[in-house]
C-alpha positions as CSV (number, residue, x, y, z in Angstrom):
1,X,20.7,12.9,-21.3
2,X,18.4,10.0,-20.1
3,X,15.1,9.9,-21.5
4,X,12.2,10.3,-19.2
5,X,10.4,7.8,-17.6
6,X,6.7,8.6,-18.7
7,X,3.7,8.3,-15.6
8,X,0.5,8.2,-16.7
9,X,-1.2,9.5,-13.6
10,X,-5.7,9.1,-13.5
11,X,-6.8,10.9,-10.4
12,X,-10.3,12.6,-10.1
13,X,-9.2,15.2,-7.1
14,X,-7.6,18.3,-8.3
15,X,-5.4,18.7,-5.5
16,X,-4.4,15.5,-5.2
17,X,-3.6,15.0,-9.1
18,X,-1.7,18.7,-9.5
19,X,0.5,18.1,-6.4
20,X,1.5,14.6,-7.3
21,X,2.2,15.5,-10.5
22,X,4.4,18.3,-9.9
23,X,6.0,16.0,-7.0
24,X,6.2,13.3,-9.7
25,X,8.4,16.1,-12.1
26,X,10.9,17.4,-9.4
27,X,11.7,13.7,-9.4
28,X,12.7,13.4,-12.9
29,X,9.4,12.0,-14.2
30,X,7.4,13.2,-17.4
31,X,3.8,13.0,-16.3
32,X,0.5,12.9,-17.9
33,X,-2.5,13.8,-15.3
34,X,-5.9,12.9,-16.6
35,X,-8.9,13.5,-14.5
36,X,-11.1,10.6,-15.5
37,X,-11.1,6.5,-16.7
38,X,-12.2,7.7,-20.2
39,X,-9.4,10.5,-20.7
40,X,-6.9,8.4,-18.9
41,X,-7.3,5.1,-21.7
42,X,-7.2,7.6,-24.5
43,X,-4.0,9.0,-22.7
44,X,-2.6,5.5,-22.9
45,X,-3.4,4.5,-26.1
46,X,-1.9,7.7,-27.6
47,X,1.0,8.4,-25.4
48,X,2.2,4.7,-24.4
49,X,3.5,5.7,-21.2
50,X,6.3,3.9,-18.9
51,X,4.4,3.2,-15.7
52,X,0.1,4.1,-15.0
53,X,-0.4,5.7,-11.7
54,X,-4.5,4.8,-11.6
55,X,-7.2,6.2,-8.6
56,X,-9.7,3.2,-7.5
57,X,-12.7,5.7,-7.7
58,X,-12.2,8.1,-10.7
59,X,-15.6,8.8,-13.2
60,X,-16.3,7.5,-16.3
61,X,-14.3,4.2,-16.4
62,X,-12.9,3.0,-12.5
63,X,-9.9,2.3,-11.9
64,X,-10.4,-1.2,-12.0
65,X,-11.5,-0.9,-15.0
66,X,-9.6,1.1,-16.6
67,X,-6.3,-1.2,-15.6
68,X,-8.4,-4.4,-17.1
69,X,-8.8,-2.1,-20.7
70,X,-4.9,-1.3,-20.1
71,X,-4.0,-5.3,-19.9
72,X,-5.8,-6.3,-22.5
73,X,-3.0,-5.5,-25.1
74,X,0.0,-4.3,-22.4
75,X,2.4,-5.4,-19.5
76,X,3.0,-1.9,-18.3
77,X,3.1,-1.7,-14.8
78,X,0.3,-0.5,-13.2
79,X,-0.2,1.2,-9.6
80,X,-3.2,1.4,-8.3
81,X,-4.3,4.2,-5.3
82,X,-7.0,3.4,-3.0
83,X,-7.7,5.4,-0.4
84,X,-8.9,2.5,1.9
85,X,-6.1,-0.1,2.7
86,X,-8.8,-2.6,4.0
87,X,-11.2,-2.1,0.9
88,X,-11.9,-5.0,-2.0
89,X,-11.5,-2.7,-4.7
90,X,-7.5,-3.6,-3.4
91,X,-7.7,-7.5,-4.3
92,X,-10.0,-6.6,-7.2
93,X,-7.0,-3.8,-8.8
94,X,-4.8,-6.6,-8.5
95,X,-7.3,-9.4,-9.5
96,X,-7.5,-7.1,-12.9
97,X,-3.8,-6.8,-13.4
98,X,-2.1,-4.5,-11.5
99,X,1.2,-5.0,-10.1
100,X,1.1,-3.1,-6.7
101,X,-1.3,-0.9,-4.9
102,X,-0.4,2.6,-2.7
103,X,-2.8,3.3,0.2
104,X,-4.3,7.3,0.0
105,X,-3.0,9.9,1.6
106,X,0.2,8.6,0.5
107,X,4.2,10.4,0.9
108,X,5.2,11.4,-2.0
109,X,8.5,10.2,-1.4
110,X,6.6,6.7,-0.3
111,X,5.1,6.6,-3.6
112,X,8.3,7.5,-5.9
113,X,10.7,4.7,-4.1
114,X,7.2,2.1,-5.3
115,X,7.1,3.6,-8.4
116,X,11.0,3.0,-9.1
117,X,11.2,-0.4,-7.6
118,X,8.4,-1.6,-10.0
119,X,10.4,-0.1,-12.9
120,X,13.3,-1.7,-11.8
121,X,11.7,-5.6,-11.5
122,X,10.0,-4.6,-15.1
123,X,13.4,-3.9,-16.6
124,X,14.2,-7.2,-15.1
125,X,12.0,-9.5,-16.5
126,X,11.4,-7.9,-19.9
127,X,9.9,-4.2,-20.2
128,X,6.3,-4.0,-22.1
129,X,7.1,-7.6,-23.8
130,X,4.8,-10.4,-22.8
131,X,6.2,-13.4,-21.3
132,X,5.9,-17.3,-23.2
133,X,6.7,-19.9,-21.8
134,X,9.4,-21.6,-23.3
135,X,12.3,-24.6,-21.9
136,X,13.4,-27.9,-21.0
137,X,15.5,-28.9,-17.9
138,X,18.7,-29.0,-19.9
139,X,21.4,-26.1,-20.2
140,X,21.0,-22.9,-21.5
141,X,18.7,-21.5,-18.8
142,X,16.0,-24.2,-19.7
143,X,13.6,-25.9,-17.0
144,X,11.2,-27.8,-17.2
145,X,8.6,-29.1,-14.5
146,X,6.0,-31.4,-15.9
147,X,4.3,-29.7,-18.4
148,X,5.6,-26.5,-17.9
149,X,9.0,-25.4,-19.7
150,X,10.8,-22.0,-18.4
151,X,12.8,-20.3,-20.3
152,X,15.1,-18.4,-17.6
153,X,17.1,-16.5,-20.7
154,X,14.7,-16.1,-22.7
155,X,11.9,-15.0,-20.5
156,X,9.7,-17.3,-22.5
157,X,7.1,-20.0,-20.5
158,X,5.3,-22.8,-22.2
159,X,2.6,-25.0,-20.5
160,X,2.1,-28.5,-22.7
161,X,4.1,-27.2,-25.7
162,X,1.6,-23.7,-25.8
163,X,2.9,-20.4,-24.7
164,X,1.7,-18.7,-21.7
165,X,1.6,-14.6,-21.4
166,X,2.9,-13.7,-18.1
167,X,3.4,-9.9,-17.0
168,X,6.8,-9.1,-16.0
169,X,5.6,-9.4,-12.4
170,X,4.2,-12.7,-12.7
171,X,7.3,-13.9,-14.8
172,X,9.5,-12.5,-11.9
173,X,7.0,-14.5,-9.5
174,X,7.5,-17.8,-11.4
175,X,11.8,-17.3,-11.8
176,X,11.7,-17.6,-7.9
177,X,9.9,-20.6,-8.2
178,X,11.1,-22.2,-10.2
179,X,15.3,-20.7,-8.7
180,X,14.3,-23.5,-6.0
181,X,11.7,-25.8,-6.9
182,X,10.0,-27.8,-3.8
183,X,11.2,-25.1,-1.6
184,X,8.9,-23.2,0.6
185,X,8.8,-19.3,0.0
186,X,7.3,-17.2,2.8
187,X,5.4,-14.2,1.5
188,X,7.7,-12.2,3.0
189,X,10.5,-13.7,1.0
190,X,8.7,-13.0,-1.9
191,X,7.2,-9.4,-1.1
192,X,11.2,-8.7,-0.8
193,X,12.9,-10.6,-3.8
194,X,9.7,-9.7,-6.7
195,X,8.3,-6.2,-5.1
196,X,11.1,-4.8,-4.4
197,X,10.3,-4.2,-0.4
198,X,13.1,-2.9,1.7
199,X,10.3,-2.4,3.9
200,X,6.7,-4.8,5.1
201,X,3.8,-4.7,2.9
202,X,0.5,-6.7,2.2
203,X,0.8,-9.8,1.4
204,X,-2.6,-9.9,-0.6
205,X,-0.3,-8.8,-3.2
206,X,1.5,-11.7,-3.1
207,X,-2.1,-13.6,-2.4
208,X,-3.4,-12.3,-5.6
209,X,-0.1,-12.6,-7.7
210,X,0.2,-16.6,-7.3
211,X,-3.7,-17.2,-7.8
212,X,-3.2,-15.5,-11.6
213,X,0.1,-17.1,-11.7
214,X,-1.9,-20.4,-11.2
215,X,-4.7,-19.7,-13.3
216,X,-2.1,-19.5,-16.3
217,X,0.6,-22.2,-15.6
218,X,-2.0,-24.7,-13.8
219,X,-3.5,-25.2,-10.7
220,X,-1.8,-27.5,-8.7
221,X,1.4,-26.7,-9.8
222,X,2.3,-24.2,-7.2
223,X,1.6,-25.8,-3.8
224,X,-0.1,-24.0,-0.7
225,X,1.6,-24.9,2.6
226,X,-0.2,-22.8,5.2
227,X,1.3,-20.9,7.6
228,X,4.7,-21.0,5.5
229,X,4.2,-19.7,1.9
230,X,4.3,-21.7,-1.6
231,X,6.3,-23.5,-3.2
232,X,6.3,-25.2,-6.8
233,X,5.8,-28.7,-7.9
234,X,8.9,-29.6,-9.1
C-alpha cells in the first residue's frame, strides 16, 4: 500500500481545523492539526510532513511567519489560507515562500485538487531537495544564458559559477523560461503549465514568483513586457 502523503495543517478555528482535517483523511491524507504558529513549527520540525496547510492569522507565530521559519532549512510546499482574497498578508505569504494561497471559506474539494496539483509540480522538479544552478548550453540538458547555467536534468542552477537555491516552484518557473528563451509567457500560460490550473487564478502568484525568481538568478534577466507576461534574456 502507498504511503501517506503527510499535511501539516495550522488553523486557530476549531471548526474549521477539525472538519478540514477529517475532510483532508477521507481523501487519503495523514494529517497533523495544530492550533497555533508555535505548535505548528514544533509539528514540522518533528514530524517533517509532505505539504503545510498554514492560516494567515493563527496566535503565537502568523502564518507568515511561521512559513518564513519553515523556508529557512526546507522546500516543502506551503499553502497558505487567508480568509480575504484582496488582503496583503496574500503577497506577503508568498513574498515569504509559499507556493500558493486558498481564499477562506474554501470547498473542500477546491482545496484537495490545490493541494495535489502542488504535490504533483513538487514531484516534478525535485521533492524537499533544493535547487543549484548548474549548466552550459551544450547537450545533456545544459543551458546556459549569460551568467546563468541550468541544469534541466539535473535540476541544478548556477548564477556566475555559484549555485543558486530555488524551490521546486521557482525551479519549475525558471524550466519554462528557459524551454523558450526570448519568448513572451502570459501569466496565464504560466498559472497553467507551473500551478497546475485547469481553472483561472491570481496572477499575484505568478507576480510574486518571478520577483523572488529575480532576486536569486538576477535582475534583469527575466524581462517585463507589459500587458503580455515575461520572458527571459536569452
Amino acid at each position: 500500500m502507498a504511503e501517506q502523503t503527510h499535511v501539516l495543517f495550522v488553523e486557530d478555528d476549531d471548526v474549521i481545523r477539525e472538519a478540514t482535517q477529517l475532510a483532508l483523511e477521507r481523501d487519503g491524507f495523514a494529517v497533523t492539526a495544530m492550533p497555533d504558529g508555535l505548535s505548528g513549527l514544533a509539528a514540522f520540525r518533528a514530524k517533517r510532513p509532505d505539504i503545510a496547510l498554514l492560516d494567515v492569522m493563527v496566535p503565537g507565530l502568523d502564518g507568515v511567519s511561521l512559513c518564513r521559519r519553515i523556508r529557512d532549512d526546507s522546500t516543502v510546499p506551503v499553502i497558505m489560507l487567508s480568509a480575504r482574497a484582496d488582503s496583503i498578508d496574500v503577497v506577503l505569504g508568498l513574498e515569504a515562500g509559499a507556493d500558493d494561497y486558498v481564499t477562506k471559506p474554501f470547498d473542500g474539494a477546491v482545496l484537495v485538487a490545490r493541494i495535489r496539483a502542488v504535490l504533483r509540480r513538487f514531484g516534478h522538479a525535485g521533492g524537499h531537495d533544493r535547487g543549484e544552478d548548474g549548466g552550459s548550453a551544450a547537450g545533456g540538458g545544459l543551458l546556459s544564458f549569460g551568467d546563468l547555467e541550468v541544469d534541466t536534468e539535473g535540476m541544478e542552477v548556477r548564477r556566475a559559477g555559484e549555485p543558486v537555491a530555488l524551490t521546486p516552484t521557482e525551479m519549475r518557473l525558471l524550466l519554462e523560461f528557459s524551454s523558450a528563451p526570448g519568448t513572451v509567457l502570459s501569466r496565464d500560460k504560466l498559472l497553467e503549465r507551473v500551478w497546475d490550473y485547469g481553472w483561472g487564478g491570481d496572477t499575484r502568484v505568478v507576480d510574486v514568483h518571478v520577483q523572488r525568481l529575480r532576486q536569486k538568478i538576477g535582475q534583469d534577466r527575466i524581462e517585463t513586457v507589459r500587458g503580455f507576461g515575461y520572458k527571459l534574456k536569452p
